[in-house]
N, C-alpha and C positions, 0 to 999 in steps of 0.2 A: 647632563643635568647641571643647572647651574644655583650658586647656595644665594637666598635671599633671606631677610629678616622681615618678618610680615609684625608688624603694630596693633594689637588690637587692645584700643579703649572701651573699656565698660562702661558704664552711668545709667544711674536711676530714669524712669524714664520722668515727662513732666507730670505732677500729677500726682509721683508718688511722693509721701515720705521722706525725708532726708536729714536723720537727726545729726549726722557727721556735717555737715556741709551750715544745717540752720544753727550750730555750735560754734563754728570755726567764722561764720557769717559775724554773728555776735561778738565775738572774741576781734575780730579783725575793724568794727565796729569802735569798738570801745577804746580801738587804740588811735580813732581817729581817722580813720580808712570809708570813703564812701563806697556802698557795694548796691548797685540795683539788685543782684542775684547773687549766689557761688550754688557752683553744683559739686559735688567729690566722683572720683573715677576713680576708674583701678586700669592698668596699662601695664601688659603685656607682652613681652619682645619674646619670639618666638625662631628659634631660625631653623632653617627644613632647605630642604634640596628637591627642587619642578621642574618640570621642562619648561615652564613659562612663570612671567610676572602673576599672570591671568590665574594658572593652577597654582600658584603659592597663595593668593589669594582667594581661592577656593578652596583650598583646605581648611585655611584660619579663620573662614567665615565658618566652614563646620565645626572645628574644633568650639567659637564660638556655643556656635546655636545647642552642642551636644554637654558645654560641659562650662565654659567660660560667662555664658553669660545666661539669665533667664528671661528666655522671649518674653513671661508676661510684665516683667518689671524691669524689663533693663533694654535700653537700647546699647548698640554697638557699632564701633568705624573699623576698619581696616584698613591700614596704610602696606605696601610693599613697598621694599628697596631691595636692590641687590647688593650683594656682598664684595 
């Protein structure tokens, strides 16, 4: 087994909602900052022990989809590295 640290960013999907982000837009605005967009995420770091890059990353997509993130309003990425 080898130890990895698997990434997983959350985010609103497009479409929804985003009172943190259309806030923080505003505010970053005002101070003179030009923004086409800001989205807000929550991120993750997770580390676990797989026999592969492949199954470290297969775990963290379920822990995702079971508890991390909600399929109908949230997309998600998963990055792997090893340790």
């Amino acid at each position: 087994m080898t130890g990895y640290t698997a990434t997983v960013t959350v985010r609103l999907k497009h479409g929804v909602l985003d009172p943190e982000a259309e806030t923080t837009q505003q505010a970053l605005e005002r101070l003179g900052f030009e923004l086409e967009d800001l989205r807000a995420a929550d991120r993750f770091e997770v580390d676990l022990e797989a026999e592969s890059a492949d199954a470290a990353s297969e775990r963290a997509s379920e822990m995702a989809e079971r508890l991390l993130a909600n399929p109908t309003i949230h997309d998600y990425d998963v990055e792997v590295d090893e340790r």
